[in-house]
Structures are given as C-alpha cells and as structure tokens.
C-alpha positions as CSV (number, residue, x, y, z in Angstrom):
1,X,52.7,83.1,91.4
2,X,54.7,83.4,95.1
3,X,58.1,82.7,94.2
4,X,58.9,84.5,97.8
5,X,61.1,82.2,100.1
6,X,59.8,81.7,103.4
7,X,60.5,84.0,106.2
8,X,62.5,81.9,108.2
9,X,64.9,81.4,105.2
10,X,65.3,85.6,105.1
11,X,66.5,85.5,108.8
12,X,68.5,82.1,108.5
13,X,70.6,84.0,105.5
14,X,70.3,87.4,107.8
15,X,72.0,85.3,110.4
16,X,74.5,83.7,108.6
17,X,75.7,85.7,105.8
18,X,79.4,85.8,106.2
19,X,78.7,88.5,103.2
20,X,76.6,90.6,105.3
21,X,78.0,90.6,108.8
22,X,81.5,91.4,106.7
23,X,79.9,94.5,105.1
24,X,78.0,95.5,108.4
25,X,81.1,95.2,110.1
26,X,83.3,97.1,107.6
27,X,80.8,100.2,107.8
28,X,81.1,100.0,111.5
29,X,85.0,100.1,111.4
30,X,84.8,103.0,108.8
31,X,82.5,105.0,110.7
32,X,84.3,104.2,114.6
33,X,88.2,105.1,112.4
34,X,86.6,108.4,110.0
35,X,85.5,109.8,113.8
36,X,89.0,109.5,115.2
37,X,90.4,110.9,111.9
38,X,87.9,113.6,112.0
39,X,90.2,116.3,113.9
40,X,92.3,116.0,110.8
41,X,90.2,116.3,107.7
42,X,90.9,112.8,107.1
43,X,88.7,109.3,106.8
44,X,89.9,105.7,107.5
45,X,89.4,105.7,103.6
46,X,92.1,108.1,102.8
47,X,94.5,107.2,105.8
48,X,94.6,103.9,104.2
49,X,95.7,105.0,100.8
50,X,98.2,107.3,102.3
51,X,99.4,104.2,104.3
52,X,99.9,102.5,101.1
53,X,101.7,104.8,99.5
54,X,104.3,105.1,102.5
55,X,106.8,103.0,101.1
56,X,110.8,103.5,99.7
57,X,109.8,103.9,96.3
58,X,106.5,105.0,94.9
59,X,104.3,102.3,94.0
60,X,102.1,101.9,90.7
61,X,98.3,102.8,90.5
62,X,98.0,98.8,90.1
63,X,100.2,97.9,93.2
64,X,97.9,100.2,95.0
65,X,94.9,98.7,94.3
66,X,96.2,95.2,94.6
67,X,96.9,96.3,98.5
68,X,94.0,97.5,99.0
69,X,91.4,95.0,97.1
70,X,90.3,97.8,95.2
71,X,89.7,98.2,91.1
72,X,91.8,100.7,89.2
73,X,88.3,103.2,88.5
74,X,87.5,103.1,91.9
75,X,91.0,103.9,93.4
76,X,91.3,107.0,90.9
77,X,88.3,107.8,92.2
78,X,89.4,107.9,95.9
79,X,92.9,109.7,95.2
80,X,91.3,112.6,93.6
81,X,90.3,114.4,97.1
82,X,94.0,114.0,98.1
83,X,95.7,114.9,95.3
84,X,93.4,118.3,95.2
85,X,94.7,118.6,98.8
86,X,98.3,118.7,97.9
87,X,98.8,115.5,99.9
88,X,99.7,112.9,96.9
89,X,101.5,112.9,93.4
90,X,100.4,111.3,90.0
91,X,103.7,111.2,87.9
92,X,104.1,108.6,84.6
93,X,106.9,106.5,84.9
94,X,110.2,107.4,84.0
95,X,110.7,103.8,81.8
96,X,107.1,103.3,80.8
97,X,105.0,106.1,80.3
98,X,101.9,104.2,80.5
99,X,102.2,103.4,84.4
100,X,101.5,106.3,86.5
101,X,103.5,106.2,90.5
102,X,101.8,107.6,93.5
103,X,103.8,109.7,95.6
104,X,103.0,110.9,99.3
105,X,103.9,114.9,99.2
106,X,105.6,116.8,102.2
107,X,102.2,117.6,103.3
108,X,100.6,113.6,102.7
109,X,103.7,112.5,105.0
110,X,102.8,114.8,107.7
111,X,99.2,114.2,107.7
112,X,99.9,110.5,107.9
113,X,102.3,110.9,110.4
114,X,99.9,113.4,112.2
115,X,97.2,110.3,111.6
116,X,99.2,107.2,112.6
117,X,99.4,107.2,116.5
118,X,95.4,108.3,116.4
119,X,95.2,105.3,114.4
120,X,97.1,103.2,117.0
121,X,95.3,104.0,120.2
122,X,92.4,103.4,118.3
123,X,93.1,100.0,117.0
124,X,94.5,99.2,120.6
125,X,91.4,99.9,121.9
126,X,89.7,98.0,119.2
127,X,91.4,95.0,119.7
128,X,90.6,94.6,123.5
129,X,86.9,95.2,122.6
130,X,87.0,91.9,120.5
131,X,85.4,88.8,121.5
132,X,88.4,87.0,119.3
133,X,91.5,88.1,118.7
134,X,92.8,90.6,116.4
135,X,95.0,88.2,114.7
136,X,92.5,85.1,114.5
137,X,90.2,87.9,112.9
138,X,92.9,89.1,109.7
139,X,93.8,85.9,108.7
140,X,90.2,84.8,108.7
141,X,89.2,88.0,106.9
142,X,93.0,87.5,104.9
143,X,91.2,84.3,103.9
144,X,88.6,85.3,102.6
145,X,89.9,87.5,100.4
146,X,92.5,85.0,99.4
147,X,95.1,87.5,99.8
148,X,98.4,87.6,101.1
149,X,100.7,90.6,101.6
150,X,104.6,90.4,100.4
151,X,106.3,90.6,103.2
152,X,103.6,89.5,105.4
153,X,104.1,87.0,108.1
154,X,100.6,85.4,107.6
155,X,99.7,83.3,104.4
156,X,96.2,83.4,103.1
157,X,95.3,79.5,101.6
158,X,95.6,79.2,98.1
C-alpha cells in the first residue's frame, strides 16, 4: 500500500515550513558567526554562553538554560569545552548546595571581551544584508519561542 503524499505536498511543506527555514537559517548564522570567531578558538555556540554568563552575579545552570532555550543535559554538555579551557567556573551555591553558579574566569572575560566587537561588526553587517529588519526579525523569532527576556524592551505574546 502507497501511503506516500504526493510530491507537490513535499515541496509545499519544503516551502513553507517555518520549522525548516528556522533551522536552515540557524545553521547558516552558526556557520557565518563560528568563521568570525575562528581567530579565537571560539564558536557563536560558546560566545553565547560566555555572553550569558556576563552578568553582576553568577547565574544558575537553570537561568542559563532558560536564556538560551536550552535543556539542563545539553547545556552541561556545551560548558564542558570551556570550563576545560579555564574560561568558566562550576561552583555549588553557597545557600543551597544543590544549585551549581557559572562563573566567567579572568581568562572567559577576556576572551569574550576579545570576541564582542568581532561579534558586532559582524551583526552590523548582518543586519544591512536583511531583506527585513533586524528587529521585525527577533520579535518574530522571540515569538515563536514564546519567550521574553527580563529586562528586555520587547514582549513575546503570551
């Protein structure tokens, strides 16, 4: 029995897949950001986890991965090559020893700092290559992912 779909049903959902043209885009921004980062050692990956963990006072594995849509396993996973580099900290809480804080070393705050005005002339240059703007583009993306940022000047819809 052909249980196939048709054809033209593949290449309608190829061309409107908000899923796929998200994940083919994502790649693409991961691959443009890891070559700018290259000179350092550094991807777009890690320069984003370093970026999150820039902050007054160290934030918890679970704020982490809240800020960057991420699961707990997966985010361990992803701060192991930096804290092997010397460039994070995993320290328990002082009040409850269950929650571990991430902290940026001397040498994760000069890498990032080192990273951040690559980072900028690259997303300048992204943003004028867009056929939309860059801010039409978060909150649509912001949207989607029903997220909003404390502190953040754009609310996603509940």
């Amino acid at each position: 029995m052909d249980i196939a779909s048709p054809f033209a049903t593949t290449l309608f959902i190829r061309d409107r897949c908000l899923c796929l043209h998200a994940q083919r885009a994502a790649r693409a921004l991961a691959r443009r950001f890891d070559a700018a980062f290259r000179p350092l050692g550094l991807t777009s990956g890690q320069f984003s986890l370093l970026n999150a963990l820039n902050r007054p006072s160290p934030p918890t594995l679970g704020e982490v991965a809240e800020v960057l849509g991420m699961d707990r396993t997966t985010l361990t996973a992803a701060l192991k090559p930096l804290q092997r580099g010397a460039r994070i900290t995993i320290e328990a809480d002082g009040r409850d020893r269950r929650l571990r804080r991430l902290r940026l070393t001397e040498a994760g705050a000069a890498l990032l700092a080192a990273a951040t005005p690559i980072w900028i002339a690259e997303h300048a240059a992204l943003e004028r290559e867009l056929p939309i703007s860059g801010d039409g583009l978060r909150t649509g993306l912001d949207a989607l992912a029903g997220f909003d940022l404390p502190g953040s000047s754009r609310a996603a819809p509940a």
